[in-house]
C-alpha positions as CSV (number, residue, x, y, z in Angstrom):
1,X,0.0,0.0,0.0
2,X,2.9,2.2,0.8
3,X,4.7,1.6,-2.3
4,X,1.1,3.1,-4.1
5,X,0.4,5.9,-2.3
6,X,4.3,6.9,-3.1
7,X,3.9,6.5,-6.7
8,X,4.0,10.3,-8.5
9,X,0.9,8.9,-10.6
10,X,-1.2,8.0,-7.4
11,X,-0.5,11.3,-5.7
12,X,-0.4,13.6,-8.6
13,X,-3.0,12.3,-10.7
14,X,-5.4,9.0,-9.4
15,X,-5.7,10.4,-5.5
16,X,-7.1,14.2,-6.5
17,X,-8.8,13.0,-8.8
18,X,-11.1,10.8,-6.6
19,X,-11.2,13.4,-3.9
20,X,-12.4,15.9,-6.3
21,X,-15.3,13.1,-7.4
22,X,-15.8,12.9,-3.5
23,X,-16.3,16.3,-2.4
24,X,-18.6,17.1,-5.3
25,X,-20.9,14.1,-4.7
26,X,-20.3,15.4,-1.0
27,X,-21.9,18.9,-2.6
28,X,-24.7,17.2,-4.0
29,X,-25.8,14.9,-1.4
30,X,-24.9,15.9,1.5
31,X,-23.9,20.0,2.2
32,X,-24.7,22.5,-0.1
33,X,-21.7,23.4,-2.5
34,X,-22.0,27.2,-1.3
35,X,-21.4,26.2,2.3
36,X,-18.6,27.7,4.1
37,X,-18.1,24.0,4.9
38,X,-17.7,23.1,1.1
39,X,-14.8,26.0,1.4
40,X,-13.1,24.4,4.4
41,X,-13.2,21.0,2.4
42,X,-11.3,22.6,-0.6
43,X,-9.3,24.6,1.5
44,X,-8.1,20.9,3.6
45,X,-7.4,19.4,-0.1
46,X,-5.7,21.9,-1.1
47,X,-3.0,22.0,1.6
48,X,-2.8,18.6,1.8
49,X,-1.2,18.2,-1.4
50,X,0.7,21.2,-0.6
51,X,2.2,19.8,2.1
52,X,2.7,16.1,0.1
53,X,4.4,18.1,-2.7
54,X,6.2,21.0,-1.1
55,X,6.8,19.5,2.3
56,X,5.9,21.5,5.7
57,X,6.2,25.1,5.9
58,X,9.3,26.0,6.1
59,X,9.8,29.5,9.1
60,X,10.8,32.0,7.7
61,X,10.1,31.4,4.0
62,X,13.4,31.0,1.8
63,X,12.9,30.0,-1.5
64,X,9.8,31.1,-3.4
65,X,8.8,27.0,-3.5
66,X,8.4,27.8,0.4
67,X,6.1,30.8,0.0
68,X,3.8,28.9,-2.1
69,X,2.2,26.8,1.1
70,X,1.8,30.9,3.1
71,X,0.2,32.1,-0.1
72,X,-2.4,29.0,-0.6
73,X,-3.0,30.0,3.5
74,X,-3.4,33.7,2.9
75,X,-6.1,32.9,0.1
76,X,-7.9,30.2,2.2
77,X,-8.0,33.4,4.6
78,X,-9.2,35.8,2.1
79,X,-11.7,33.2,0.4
80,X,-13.2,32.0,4.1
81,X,-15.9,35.0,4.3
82,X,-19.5,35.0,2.5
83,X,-18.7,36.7,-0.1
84,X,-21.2,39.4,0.8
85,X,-18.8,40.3,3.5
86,X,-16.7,42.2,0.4
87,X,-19.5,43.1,-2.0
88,X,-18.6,44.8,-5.3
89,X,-14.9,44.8,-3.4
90,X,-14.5,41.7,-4.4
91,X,-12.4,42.2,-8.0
92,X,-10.3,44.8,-6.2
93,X,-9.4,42.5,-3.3
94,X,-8.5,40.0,-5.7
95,X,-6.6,42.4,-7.5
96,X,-4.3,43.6,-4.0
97,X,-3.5,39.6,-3.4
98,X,-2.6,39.1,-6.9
99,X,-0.4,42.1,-7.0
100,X,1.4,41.3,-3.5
101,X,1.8,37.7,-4.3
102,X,4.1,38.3,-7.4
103,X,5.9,41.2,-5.5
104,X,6.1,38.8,-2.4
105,X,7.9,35.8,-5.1
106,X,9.4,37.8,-7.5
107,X,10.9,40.9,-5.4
108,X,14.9,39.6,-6.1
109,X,14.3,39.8,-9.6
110,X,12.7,43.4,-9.7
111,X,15.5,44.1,-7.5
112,X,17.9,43.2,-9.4
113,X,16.5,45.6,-12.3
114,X,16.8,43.0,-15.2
115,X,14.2,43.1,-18.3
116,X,15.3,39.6,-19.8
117,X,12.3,37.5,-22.1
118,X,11.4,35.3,-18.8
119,X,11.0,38.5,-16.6
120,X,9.1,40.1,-19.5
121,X,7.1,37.0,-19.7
122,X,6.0,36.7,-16.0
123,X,4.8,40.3,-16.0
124,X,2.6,39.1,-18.7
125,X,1.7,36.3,-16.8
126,X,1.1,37.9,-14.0
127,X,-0.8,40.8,-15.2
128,X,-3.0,38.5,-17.0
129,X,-3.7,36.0,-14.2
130,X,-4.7,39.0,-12.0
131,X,-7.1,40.9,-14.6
132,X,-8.7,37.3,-15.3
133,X,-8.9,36.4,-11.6
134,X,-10.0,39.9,-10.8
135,X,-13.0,39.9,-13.5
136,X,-14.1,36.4,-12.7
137,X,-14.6,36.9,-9.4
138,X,-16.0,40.4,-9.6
139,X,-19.3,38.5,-12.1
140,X,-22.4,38.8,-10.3
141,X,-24.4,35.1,-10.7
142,X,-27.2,35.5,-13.3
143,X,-30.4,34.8,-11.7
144,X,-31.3,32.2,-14.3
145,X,-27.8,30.3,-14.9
146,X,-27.7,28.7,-18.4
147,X,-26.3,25.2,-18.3
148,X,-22.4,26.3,-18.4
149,X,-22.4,29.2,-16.2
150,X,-21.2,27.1,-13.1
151,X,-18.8,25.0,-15.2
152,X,-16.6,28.8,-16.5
153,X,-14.5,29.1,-13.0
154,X,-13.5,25.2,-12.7
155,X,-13.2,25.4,-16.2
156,X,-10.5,27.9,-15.9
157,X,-8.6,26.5,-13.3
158,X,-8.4,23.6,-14.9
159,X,-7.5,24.1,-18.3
160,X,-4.5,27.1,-16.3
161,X,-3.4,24.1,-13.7
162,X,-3.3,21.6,-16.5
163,X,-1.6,23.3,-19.7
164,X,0.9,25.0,-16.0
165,X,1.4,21.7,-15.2
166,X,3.0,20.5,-18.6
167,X,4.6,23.6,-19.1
168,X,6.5,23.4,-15.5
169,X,7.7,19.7,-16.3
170,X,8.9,20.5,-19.3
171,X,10.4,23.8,-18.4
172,X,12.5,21.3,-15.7
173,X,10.2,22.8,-12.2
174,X,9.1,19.1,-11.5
175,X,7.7,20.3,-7.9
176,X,5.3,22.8,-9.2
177,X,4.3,20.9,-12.1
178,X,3.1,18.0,-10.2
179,X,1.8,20.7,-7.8
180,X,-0.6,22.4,-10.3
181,X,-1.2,18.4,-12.2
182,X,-2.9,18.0,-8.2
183,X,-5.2,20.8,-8.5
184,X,-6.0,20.0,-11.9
185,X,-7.0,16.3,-11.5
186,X,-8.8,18.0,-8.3
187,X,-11.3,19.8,-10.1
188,X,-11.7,17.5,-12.9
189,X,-13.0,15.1,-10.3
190,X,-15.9,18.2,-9.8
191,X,-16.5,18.5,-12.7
192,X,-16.5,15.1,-13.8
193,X,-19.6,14.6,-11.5
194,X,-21.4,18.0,-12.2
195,X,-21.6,17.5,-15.6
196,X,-22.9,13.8,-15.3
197,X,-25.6,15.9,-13.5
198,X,-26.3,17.8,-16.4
199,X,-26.4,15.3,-18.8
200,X,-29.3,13.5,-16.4
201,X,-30.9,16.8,-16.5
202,X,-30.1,18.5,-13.2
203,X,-28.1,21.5,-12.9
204,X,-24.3,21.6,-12.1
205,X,-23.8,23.0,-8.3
206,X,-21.9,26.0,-8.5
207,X,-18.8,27.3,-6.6
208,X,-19.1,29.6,-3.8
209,X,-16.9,33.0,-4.5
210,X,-15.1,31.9,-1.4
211,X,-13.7,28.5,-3.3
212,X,-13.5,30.5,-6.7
213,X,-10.6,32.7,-5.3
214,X,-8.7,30.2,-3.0
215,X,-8.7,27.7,-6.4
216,X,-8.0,30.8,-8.8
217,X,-5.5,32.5,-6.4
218,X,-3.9,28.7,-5.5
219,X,-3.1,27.7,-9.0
220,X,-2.1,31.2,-10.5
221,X,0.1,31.8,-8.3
222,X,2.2,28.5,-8.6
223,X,2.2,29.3,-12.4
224,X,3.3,32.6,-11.5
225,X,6.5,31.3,-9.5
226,X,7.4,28.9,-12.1
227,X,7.6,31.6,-15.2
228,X,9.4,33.7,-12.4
229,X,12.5,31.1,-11.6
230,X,11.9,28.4,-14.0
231,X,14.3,29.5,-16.5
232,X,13.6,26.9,-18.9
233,X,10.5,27.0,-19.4
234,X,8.7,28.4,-22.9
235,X,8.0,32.5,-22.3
236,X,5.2,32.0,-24.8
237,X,3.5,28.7,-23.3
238,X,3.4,30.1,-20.1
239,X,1.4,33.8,-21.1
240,X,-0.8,30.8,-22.9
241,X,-1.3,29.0,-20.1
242,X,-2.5,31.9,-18.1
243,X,-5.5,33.5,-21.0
244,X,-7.9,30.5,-19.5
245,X,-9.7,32.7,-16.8
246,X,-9.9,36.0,-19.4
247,X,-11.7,33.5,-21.9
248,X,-13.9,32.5,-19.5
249,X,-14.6,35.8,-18.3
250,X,-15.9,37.0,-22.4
251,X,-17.9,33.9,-21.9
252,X,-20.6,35.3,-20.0
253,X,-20.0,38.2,-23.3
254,X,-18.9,38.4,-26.6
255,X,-18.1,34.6,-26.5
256,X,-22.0,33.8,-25.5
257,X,-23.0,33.3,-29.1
258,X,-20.6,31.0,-30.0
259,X,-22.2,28.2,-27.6
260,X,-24.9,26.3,-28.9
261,X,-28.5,26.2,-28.2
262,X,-28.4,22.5,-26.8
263,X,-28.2,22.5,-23.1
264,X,-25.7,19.3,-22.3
265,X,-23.5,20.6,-25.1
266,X,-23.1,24.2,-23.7
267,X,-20.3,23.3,-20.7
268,X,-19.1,20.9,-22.9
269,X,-17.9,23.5,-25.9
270,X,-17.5,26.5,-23.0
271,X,-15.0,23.8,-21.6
272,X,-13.2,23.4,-25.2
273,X,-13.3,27.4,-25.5
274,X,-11.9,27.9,-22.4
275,X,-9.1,25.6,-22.6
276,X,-7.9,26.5,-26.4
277,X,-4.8,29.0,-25.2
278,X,-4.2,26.1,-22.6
279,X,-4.0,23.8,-25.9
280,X,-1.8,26.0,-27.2
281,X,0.2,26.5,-24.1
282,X,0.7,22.9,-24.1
283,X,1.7,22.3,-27.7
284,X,4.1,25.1,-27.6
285,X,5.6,23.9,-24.6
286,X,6.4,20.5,-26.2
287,X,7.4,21.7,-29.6
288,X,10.3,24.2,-27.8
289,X,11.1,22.2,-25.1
290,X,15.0,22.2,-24.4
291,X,14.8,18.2,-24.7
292,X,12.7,18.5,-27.7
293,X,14.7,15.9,-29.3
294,X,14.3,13.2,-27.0
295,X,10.2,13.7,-27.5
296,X,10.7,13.1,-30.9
297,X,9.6,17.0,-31.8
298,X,13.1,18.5,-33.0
């Protein structure tokens, strides 16, 4: 049993995926998936594999691998209140965290005054993650949800954990990669079991805005630190992988018409939407990876 639970594949990939199917038949059942108890579920997941990937938290903070485990805390802290508590203050909460989490990782490289392609690129990165973050949160809930409206926050994390996840690997950040690869197989799990819901004709349970930043803030972030100090990794993949939560923001827009009028079909081609730049990110990522040649690409 020990030798299966220490497999990267069970831990990374198998385990977070069946606690994701868990907690959202756990939504559906049992507590209601906007219960501050649903938060304090995600919040438990989410530093477990934290802690199983990064290791306890290290006092004081070091290395910006250490910071990740306080940040994931600071946005369990911010995302814990109703999110009536903040109102229309939401986006610009949201916006502060953002901002102070790449100052917080990244404050020895804007010290040390350099404007190379990988700085450039996690400005971009990081500019982008918090204006999508920011915006998503900010949405007020339609009062009659069509069928994907619940599905364009999980979505977005997904597709930005996933495409991060590749990216990282291949970019040589093992650690973070099969940190984000966690939160990704994590929500798939939800949504996995919301859209068997729809597909039976129910409606997907939606995220409270409490679990929307923690997951948002949790995965950006990581992302973040690896196009900070993961030198290897593609400058272009990376601003790819974090457009997901801006696409899904013009989804509740311009993008609407593009969905089509059946109702199982509509989370379904939101999803595909939503994770194209991740696509992208991915493909990029694989077809300029340093060890290109060994993956048969160059």
């Amino acid at each position: 049993m020990s030798a299966v639970l220490g497999n990267p594949m069970v831990t990374t990939a198998a385990l977070p995926l069946l606690l994701g199917i868990t907690l959202a038949l756990a939504a559906r059942f049992a507590v209601p998936a906007a219960s501050p108890v649903v938060t304090l579920f995600w919040a438990a997941l989410l530093l477990f594999f934290y802690w199983d990937t990064l290791g306890p938290p290290a006092v004081p903070p070091v290395a910006a691998s250490q910071k990740l485990i306080y940040l994931a805390f600071a946005g369990i802290v911010i995302g814990l209140p109703p999110g009536r508590v903040l109102g229309r203050a939401t986006s610009f909460v949201a916006a502060i965290a953002f901002a102070a989490a790449f100052l917080w990782l990244g404050w020895r490289r804007l010290a040390g005054g350099s404007l190379d392609l990988q700085m450039i690129a996690a400005l971009a990165v990081g500019l982008l993650a918090l204006i999508g973050a920011a915006l998503l949160i900010g949405r007020q809930p339609s009062p009659s949800p069509s069928a994907e409206e619940p599905f364009l926050a999980p979505a977005a994390v997904l597709a930005l954990s996933f495409s991060g996840a590749i990216v990282s690997v291949l970019g040589a950040s093992i650690v973070t990669g099969q940190l984000l690869g966690s939160i990704a197989a994590l929500i798939g799990g939800w949504c996995l079991v919301q859209y068997l819901a729809v597909l039976r004709g129910g409606a997907a349970a939606s995220w409270s805005k409490g679990v929307e930043f923690l997951l948002l803030y949790a995965s950006a972030t990581v992302l973040i630190q690896v196009a900070l100090l993961a030198p290897k990794a593609n400058p272009a993949a990376l601003i790819l992988s974090s457009l997901p939560p801006v696409v899904a923001v013009l989804m509740r827009g311009p993008m609407q018409g593009l969905l089509p009028g059946t109702r199982p079909l509509r989370p379904l081609v939101a999803g595909i939407l939503i994770a194209a730049p991740a696509i992208l990110a991915i493909m990029t990522a694989i077809v300029w990876a340093p060890h290109g040649a060994a993956l048969g690409f160059s």
